[in-house]
Structures are given as structure tokens and as C-alpha cells.
N, C-alpha and C positions, 0 to 999 in steps of 0.2 A: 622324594620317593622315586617316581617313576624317571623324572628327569637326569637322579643321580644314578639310578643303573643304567642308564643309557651309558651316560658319561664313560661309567666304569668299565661299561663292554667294548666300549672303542677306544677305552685307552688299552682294555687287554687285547684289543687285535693288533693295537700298532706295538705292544710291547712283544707279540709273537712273530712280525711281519720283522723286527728288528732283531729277536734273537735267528729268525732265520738268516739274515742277513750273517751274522755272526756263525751261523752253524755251519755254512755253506765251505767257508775256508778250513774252519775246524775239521769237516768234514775227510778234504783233503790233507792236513798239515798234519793229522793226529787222529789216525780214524781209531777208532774200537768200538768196544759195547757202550760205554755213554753217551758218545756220540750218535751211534744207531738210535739207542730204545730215544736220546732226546730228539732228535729226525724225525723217527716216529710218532711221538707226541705232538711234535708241532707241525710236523705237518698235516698230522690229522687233523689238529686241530684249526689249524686257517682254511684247509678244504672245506671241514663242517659248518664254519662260518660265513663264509664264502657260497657255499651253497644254500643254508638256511635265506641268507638276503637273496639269491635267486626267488627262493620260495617266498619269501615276502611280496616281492617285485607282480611276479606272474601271477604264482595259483590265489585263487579267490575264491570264496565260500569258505562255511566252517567244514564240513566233512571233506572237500579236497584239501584241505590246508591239514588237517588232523591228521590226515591216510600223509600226505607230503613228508609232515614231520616228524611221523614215525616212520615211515623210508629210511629218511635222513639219520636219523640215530641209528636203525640198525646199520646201512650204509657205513656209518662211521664208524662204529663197534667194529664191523668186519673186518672194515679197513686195518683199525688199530690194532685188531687181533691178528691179521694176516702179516701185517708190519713185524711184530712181537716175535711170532712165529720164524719169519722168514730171518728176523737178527739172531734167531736161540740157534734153529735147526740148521742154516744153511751159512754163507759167509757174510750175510750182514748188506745194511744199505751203503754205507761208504765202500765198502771193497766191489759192494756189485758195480757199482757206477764206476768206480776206477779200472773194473776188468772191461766196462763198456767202451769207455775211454780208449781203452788199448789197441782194441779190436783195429 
């Protein structure tokens, strides 16, 4: 039970830590909307992760822990939404990073 969701949650962080690795050149060789909105998922989603085990780590008690991790979801919501946002509205995370690049 418990010991096989563990499993599975950390075989889904290294399977996203690895398509980032993957998205990163994607990123550059082929940028577009696939590539943005999936940037935008994974990278949201290793952040959430990455910050949840923060929360794990430090905050302690049930009520800081509860308030922590709904933070963290809206946080990530935000994030995701702002991500979304900024690939639909404006030129996207690969082009941003390659206009940055340029600079």
C-alpha cells in the first residue's frame, strides 16, 4: 500500500527530472506551443515536489503543515496558470529564454 505509493512517487519525480532533461534541448532545437505548455507542466510540477519535501523536512504540527500545503497547491496552481498564460498571451517560455539569451 503505502510502501508502493511511495515507490511510484519517486519513480514519477525521476521520470519528470528526466523528461526535463529531454525538454531542455527540445526546448532549443524546436521551440513551440508543445514544448512551452510541456515546460510548463513539468516544471511545475518538480517545483511542487521539490517544495512539498521542503514541507515535509521543516514544518511540523498538523495545522502548520495543513496551512503549508495549501500554500503549496495554490502556489502551484498559480504558477501553472501564469505559465499557460504567459505561452497563450505573450511569446512563450522557449522564445523568452532565447530572447534572454541574446541580450
Amino acid at each position: 500500500g503505502s510502501s508502493k505509493a511511495a515507490s511510484l512517487h519517486w519513480t514519477g519525480e525521476r521520470a519528470v527530472s528526466v523528461l526535463l532533461l529531454g525538454l531542455l534541448p527540445a526546448a532549443y532545437l524546436c521551440p513551440g506551443p508543445a514544448v512551452d505548455y510541456s515546460l510548463a507542466a513539468a516544471l511545475t510540477l518538480h517545483g511542487h515536489w521539490g517544495l512539498g519535501q521542503v514541507i515535509t523536512d521543516y514544518v511540523h504540527g498538523d495545522v502548520p503543515i495543513k496551512v503549508a500545503n495549501t500554500g503549496l497547491y495554490v502556489l502551484s496552481a498559480l504558477t501553472f496558470a501564469g505559465l499557460c498564460h504567459f505561452n497563450y498571451q505573450d511569446v512563450g517560455i522557449c522564445k523568452a529564454v532565447a530572447m534572454l539569451w541574446s541580450l
